[in-house]
N, C-alpha and C positions, 0 to 999 in steps of 0.2 A: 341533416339536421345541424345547423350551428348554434355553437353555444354564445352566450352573450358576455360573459366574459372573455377576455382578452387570453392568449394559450399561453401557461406560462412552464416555461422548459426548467426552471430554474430548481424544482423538486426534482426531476428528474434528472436532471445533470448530478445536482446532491448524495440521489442512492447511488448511482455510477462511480464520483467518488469515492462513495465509503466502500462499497466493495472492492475498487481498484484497491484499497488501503487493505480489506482482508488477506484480498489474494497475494498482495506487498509483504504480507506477514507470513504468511499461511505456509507459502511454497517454499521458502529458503529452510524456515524450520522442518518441515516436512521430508524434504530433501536430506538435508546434512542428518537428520535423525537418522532416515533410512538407511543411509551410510553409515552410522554410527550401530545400528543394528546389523549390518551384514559384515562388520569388520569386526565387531563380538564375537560373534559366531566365527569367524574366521581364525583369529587371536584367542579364541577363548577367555576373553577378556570380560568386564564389566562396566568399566568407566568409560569407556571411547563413546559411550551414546549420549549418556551427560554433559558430557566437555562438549561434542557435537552437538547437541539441541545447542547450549547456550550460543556458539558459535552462530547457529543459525539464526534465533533472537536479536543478537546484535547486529547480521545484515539484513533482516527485516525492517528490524528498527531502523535501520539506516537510511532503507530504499525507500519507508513511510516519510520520514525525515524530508530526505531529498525530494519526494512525490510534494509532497504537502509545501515545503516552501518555494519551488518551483509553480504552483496553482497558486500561492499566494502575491507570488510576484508579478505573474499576470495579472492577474487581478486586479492590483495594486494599479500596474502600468494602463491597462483599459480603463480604471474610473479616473486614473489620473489625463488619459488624453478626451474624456467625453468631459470634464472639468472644464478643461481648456477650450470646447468645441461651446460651451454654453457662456 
């Protein structure tokens, strides 16, 4: 069965993005936390998970950052050569 519309990728490339951007966040906090939880425990300590989330916030934020304006510069550069092409 075909559909009559034309197939357009372009929502689906979308979600793709925005999850790569969860996971961009997700893992680094994720990570330095759980580090910041077994060095507690270790140290007997209580701040080393705090200081490590945030740590980890800022190279997530970083990796969406850098993710995000790298997709944008493509982007950028493909409508600027299909410009050119018309």
């Amino acid at each position: 069965m075909k559909h009559d519309k034309p197939y357009d990728r372009s929502v689906y490339q979308a979600l793709v993005l925005f999850a790569q951007f969860g996971i961009n966040m997700i893992v680094p906090i994720g990570m330095t936390t759980a580090l910041g939880v077994w060095l507690d425990r270790r140290f007997q300590t209580g701040w080393i998970t705090i200081a490590l989330f945030f740590v980890g916030a800022a190279a997530g934020g970083q990796n969406v950052y850098r993710m995000a304006k790298k997709v944008f510069m493509d982007h950028e550069k493909d409508s600027g050569s299909a410009e050119k092409k018309e």
